[in-house]
N, C-alpha and C positions, 0 to 999 in steps of 0.2 A: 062245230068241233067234231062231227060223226065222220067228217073226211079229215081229219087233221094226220094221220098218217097214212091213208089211201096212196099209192102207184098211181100214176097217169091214166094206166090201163083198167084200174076198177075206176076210176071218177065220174059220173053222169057228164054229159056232155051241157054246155053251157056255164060249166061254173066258173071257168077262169077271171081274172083279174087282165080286164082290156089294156093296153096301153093308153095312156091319156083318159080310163076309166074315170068317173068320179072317186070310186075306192083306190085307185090309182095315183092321182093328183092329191087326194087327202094323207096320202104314206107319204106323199113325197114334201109337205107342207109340211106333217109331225116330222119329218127325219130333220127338215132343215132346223123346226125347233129344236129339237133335243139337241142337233149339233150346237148350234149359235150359243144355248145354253148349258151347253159343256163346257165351250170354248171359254165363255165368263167366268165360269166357277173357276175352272181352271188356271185360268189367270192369278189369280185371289191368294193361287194354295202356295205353301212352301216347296224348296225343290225334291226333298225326299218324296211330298206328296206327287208329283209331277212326274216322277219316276214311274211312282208306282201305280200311278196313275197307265202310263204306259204300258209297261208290264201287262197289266192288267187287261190292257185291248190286245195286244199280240197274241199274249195268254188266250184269250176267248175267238182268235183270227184260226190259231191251229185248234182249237176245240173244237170249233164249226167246221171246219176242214174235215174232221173225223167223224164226226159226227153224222155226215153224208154218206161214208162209208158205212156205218152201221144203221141209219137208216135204209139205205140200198139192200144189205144184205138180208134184212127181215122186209123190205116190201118190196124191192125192185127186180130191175130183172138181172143177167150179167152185159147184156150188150149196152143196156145204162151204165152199169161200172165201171167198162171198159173207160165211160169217157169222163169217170172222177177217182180211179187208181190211182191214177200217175200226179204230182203235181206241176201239170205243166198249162193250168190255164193262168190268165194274167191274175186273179184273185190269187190265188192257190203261189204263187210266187210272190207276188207282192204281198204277201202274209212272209213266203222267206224272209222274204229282202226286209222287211220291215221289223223282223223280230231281230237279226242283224244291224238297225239303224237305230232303235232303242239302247241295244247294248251296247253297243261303240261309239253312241253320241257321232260318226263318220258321217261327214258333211255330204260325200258324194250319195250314199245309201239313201239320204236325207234326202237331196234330189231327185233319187228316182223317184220315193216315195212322192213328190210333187209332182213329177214331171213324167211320170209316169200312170203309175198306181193311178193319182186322184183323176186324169181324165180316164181309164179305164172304169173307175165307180163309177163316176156319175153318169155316164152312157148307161152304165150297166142300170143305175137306180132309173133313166130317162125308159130305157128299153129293157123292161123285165123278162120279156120271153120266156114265161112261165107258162104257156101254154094253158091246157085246162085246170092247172093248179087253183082254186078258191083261195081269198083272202088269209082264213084261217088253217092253214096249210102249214107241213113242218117245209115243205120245198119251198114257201112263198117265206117262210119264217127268220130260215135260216139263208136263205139268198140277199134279205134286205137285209140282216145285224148284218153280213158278212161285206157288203157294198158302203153301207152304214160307218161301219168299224171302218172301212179302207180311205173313204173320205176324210173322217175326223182324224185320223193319226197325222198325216203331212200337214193339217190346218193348225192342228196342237205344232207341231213344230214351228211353223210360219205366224199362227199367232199367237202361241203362250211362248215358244222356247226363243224367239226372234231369230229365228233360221230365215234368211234373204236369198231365196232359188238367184243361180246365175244360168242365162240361158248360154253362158260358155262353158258351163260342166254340164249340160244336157245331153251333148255327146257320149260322154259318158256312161250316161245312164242307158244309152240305147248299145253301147257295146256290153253293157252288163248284161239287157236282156235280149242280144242278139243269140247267142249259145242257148237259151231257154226255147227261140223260137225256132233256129235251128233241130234241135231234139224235138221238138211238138209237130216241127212235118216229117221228119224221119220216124218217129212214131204213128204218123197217122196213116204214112205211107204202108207200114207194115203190117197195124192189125186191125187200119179202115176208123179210126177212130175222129174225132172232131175236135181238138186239143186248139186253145185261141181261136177257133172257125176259121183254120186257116185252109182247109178240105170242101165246108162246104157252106151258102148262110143258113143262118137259123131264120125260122120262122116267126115273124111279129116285132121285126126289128126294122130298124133304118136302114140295112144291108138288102132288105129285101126289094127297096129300089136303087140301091149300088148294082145289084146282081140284073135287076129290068134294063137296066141304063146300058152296062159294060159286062154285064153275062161272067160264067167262072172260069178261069179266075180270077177275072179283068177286075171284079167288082173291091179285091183287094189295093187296086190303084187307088178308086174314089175313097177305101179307108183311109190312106196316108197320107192324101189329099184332107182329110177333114180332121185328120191327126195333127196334121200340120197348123189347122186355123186355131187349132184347141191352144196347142202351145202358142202362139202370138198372141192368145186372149190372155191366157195365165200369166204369162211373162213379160207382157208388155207394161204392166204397171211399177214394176220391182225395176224397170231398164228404163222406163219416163223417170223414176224415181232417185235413181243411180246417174242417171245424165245430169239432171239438176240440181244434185249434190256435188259431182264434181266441176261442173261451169261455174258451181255459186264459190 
């Protein structure tokens, strides 16, 4: 806990949290519990709970959002903040878009937040790229609620609210967050910033053999490429399931 709010740049070297670590694989075992058993309680509750249930993770989506920022400005440096100012990483939106799909109950926002949002978490929860961040770290802390939280919101829709993703409104979702990705290379282009890594990869991730493979900035091919197989895993179930309803 004597590093818990330490900068990158005071950390001893060795302490990060490895990808496929043992401490690593263990967050990722407790996160699946705690969802799974959300997900049940939740089921169980009345609708007003359910709401506020919601609320209540949106709520805490823009808290950690800020939260970053006021951690940054007492330990970090600004060429750090340049690249959590703006909200234009895929968390940092998908906290918009999702506090907008709470409130409107709007089926397509509900979408993204499937078809979107949830394969961008669990990459994110797969590839933590936290660098020399330690376990008990506010940047290791607030990265997992924040990937955590982005997961469980579209699975509460899909398995407490009976929201049924159609991968013909997926479109959709990708014209919502093409204007997002647009402003995140026009911003990166102008003050060098890393906004979605569409600039440059980060370090300790699965991008760093996209980038061995197809070099920058080819390596964003093999992303859309594996963005692609994501959606035919998530949505292939909900469209076997859909076939077979309407042949029966």
């Amino acid at each position: 806990m004597s590093y818990f709010w330490t900068f990158e740049s005071d950390l001893p070297s060795g302490m990060g949290v490895g990808t496929f670590s043992s401490a690593h694989i263990i967050v990722l075992i407790l996160s699946f519990i705690i969802i799974f058993l959300i997900i049940q309680l939740y089921r169980k509750q009345a609708d007003f709970v359910r709401r506020n249930t919601k609320i209540t993770i949106v709520a805490l989506l823009v808290m950690l959002y800020f939260s970053r920022w006021i951690w940054c400005a007492f330990f970090g440096d600004f060429s750090f903040f340049l690249n959590l100012l703006l909200p234009l990483h895929l968390c940092s939106v998908s906290a918009i878009v999702g506090t907008a799909a709470v409130f409107s109950n709007n089926r397509l926002l509900q979408e993204f937040m499937y078809g979107i949002s949830l394969p961008g978490g669990l990459v994110a929860m797969a590839n933590p790229n936290l660098g020399p961040y330690p376990l008990l770290s506010f940047n290791f802390v607030e990265y997992t609620l924040t990937h955590l939280l982005l997961i469980l919101l579209p699975l509460l829709f899909v398995f407490g609210d009976g929201f049924h993703p159609d991968i013909k409104n997926l479109p959709y979702s990708i014209y919502l967050a093409a204007p997002f990705v647009g402003i995140a290379f026009w911003v990166n282009q102008t003050i060098g910033s890393n906004y979605m890594f569409l600039n440059q990869i980060e370090t300790g991730t699965i991008l760093v053999l996209f980038d061995k493979w197809l070099g920058t900035p080819g390596y964003l091919i093999a992303v859309l490429g594996s963005i692609v197989i994501v959606w035919a895993v998530l949505y292939a179930p909900f469209e076997i399931s859909r076939r077979r309803n309407f042949s029966g």
